[in-house]
C-alpha positions in Angstrom: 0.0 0.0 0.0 1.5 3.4 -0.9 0.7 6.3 0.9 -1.4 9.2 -1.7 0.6 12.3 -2.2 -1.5 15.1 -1.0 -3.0 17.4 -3.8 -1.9 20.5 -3.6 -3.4 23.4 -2.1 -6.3 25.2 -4.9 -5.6 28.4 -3.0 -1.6 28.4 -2.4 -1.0 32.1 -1.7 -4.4 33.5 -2.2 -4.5 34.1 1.2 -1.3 35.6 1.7 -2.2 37.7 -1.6 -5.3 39.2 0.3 -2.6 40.5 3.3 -0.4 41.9 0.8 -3.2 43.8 -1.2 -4.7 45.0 2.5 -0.8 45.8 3.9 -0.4 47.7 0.3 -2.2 50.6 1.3 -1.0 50.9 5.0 2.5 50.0 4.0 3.8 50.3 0.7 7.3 48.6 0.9 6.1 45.5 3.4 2.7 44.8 0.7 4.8 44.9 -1.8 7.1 42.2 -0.6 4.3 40.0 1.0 2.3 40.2 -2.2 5.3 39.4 -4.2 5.9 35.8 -2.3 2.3 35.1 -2.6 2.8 35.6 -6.3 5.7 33.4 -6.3 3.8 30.6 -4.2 1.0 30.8 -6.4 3.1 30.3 -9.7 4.5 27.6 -8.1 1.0 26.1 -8.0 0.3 26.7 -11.3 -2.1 29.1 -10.2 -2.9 32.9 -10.9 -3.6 35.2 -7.9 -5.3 38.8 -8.4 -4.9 39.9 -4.9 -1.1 39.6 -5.0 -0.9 40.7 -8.3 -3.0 44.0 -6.9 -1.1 44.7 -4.1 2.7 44.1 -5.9 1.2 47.4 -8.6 -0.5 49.1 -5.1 3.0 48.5 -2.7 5.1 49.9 -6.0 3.3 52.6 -6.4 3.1 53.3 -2.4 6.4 53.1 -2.1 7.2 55.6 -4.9 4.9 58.0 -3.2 7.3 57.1 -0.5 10.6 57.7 -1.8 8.8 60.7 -3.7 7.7 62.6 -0.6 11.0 61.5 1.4 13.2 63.0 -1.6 11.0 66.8 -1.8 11.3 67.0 2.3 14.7 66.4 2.1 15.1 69.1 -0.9 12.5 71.6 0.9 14.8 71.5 3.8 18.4 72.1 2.0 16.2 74.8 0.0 15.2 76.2 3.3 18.8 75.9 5.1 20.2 77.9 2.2 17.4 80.4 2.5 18.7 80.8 6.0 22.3 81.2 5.3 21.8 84.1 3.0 19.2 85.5 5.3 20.8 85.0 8.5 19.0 84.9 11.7 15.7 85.9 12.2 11.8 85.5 10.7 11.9 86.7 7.1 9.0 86.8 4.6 9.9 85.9 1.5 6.6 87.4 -0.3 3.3 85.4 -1.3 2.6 84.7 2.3 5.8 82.8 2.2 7.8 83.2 6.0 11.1 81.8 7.2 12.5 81.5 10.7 16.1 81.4 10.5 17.5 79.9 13.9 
Protein backbone atom coordinates (compact mmCIF):
# COMPACT_ATOMS: atom_id res chain seq x y z
CA UNK A 1 0.00 0.00 0.00
CA UNK A 2 1.46 3.36 -0.94
CA UNK A 3 0.71 6.32 0.89
CA UNK A 4 -1.35 9.19 -1.66
CA UNK A 5 0.60 12.32 -2.16
CA UNK A 6 -1.55 15.13 -0.98
CA UNK A 7 -2.95 17.44 -3.85
CA UNK A 8 -1.88 20.47 -3.64
CA UNK A 9 -3.43 23.36 -2.06
CA UNK A 10 -6.29 25.19 -4.88
CA UNK A 11 -5.58 28.38 -2.98
CA UNK A 12 -1.60 28.38 -2.37
CA UNK A 13 -1.01 32.14 -1.72
CA UNK A 14 -4.39 33.46 -2.23
CA UNK A 15 -4.49 34.13 1.22
CA UNK A 16 -1.27 35.59 1.72
CA UNK A 17 -2.21 37.73 -1.59
CA UNK A 18 -5.30 39.22 0.31
CA UNK A 19 -2.63 40.48 3.33
CA UNK A 20 -0.42 41.90 0.83
CA UNK A 21 -3.23 43.77 -1.21
CA UNK A 22 -4.72 45.00 2.53
CA UNK A 23 -0.80 45.80 3.86
CA UNK A 24 -0.40 47.66 0.34
CA UNK A 25 -2.25 50.63 1.34
CA UNK A 26 -0.97 50.92 5.05
CA UNK A 27 2.50 49.98 4.03
CA UNK A 28 3.82 50.32 0.71
CA UNK A 29 7.31 48.59 0.92
CA UNK A 30 6.10 45.54 3.43
CA UNK A 31 2.72 44.77 0.74
CA UNK A 32 4.78 44.85 -1.80
CA UNK A 33 7.06 42.19 -0.61
CA UNK A 34 4.33 40.01 1.02
CA UNK A 35 2.35 40.21 -2.23
CA UNK A 36 5.28 39.39 -4.18
CA UNK A 37 5.88 35.84 -2.30
CA UNK A 38 2.31 35.05 -2.56
CA UNK A 39 2.80 35.57 -6.33
CA UNK A 40 5.66 33.37 -6.34
CA UNK A 41 3.77 30.64 -4.17
CA UNK A 42 1.03 30.79 -6.42
CA UNK A 43 3.08 30.32 -9.66
CA UNK A 44 4.48 27.64 -8.10
CA UNK A 45 0.99 26.08 -7.96
CA UNK A 46 0.34 26.72 -11.31
CA UNK A 47 -2.08 29.09 -10.21
CA UNK A 48 -2.87 32.95 -10.88
CA UNK A 49 -3.56 35.19 -7.94
CA UNK A 50 -5.29 38.76 -8.40
CA UNK A 51 -4.89 39.87 -4.88
CA UNK A 52 -1.09 39.55 -5.02
CA UNK A 53 -0.91 40.70 -8.26
CA UNK A 54 -2.97 44.00 -6.94
CA UNK A 55 -1.11 44.70 -4.09
CA UNK A 56 2.70 44.11 -5.94
CA UNK A 57 1.16 47.40 -8.63
CA UNK A 58 -0.45 49.10 -5.14
CA UNK A 59 3.03 48.54 -2.68
CA UNK A 60 5.05 49.85 -6.03
CA UNK A 61 3.34 52.64 -6.35
CA UNK A 62 3.13 53.33 -2.45
CA UNK A 63 6.35 53.05 -2.11
CA UNK A 64 7.19 55.63 -4.85
CA UNK A 65 4.94 57.97 -3.15
CA UNK A 66 7.27 57.13 -0.50
CA UNK A 67 10.59 57.71 -1.82
CA UNK A 68 8.85 60.75 -3.70
CA UNK A 69 7.70 62.59 -0.57
CA UNK A 70 10.97 61.51 1.41
CA UNK A 71 13.24 63.02 -1.62
CA UNK A 72 11.01 66.78 -1.80
CA UNK A 73 11.31 66.96 2.31
CA UNK A 74 14.75 66.44 2.13
CA UNK A 75 15.11 69.05 -0.92
CA UNK A 76 12.46 71.56 0.92
CA UNK A 77 14.76 71.47 3.76
CA UNK A 78 18.37 72.10 2.01
CA UNK A 79 16.22 74.82 0.00
CA UNK A 80 15.25 76.22 3.26
CA UNK A 81 18.81 75.87 5.11
CA UNK A 82 20.18 77.95 2.19
CA UNK A 83 17.39 80.44 2.49
CA UNK A 84 18.67 80.75 6.00
CA UNK A 85 22.30 81.22 5.27
CA UNK A 86 21.84 84.08 3.02
CA UNK A 87 19.23 85.54 5.35
CA UNK A 88 20.84 84.98 8.50
CA UNK A 89 18.96 84.88 11.65
CA UNK A 90 15.66 85.92 12.22
CA UNK A 91 11.84 85.46 10.66
CA UNK A 92 11.85 86.70 7.14
CA UNK A 93 9.01 86.76 4.64
CA UNK A 94 9.92 85.91 1.55
CA UNK A 95 6.59 87.37 -0.34
CA UNK A 96 3.30 85.37 -1.31
CA UNK A 97 2.56 84.74 2.25
CA UNK A 98 5.76 82.77 2.20
CA UNK A 99 7.80 83.23 5.97
CA UNK A 100 11.09 81.80 7.20
CA UNK A 101 12.51 81.52 10.67
CA UNK A 102 16.07 81.36 10.53
CA UNK A 103 17.52 79.90 13.90
Amino acid sequence: MTAATPAPASNAGKTLGVVGLILSFFSGPLGLIVSAVAKSQSKKAGLKNGPATAGIVIGLLSTLAIIGIIVAGVVAGANVAAQCADLGPGVHDLGNGVTVTCG
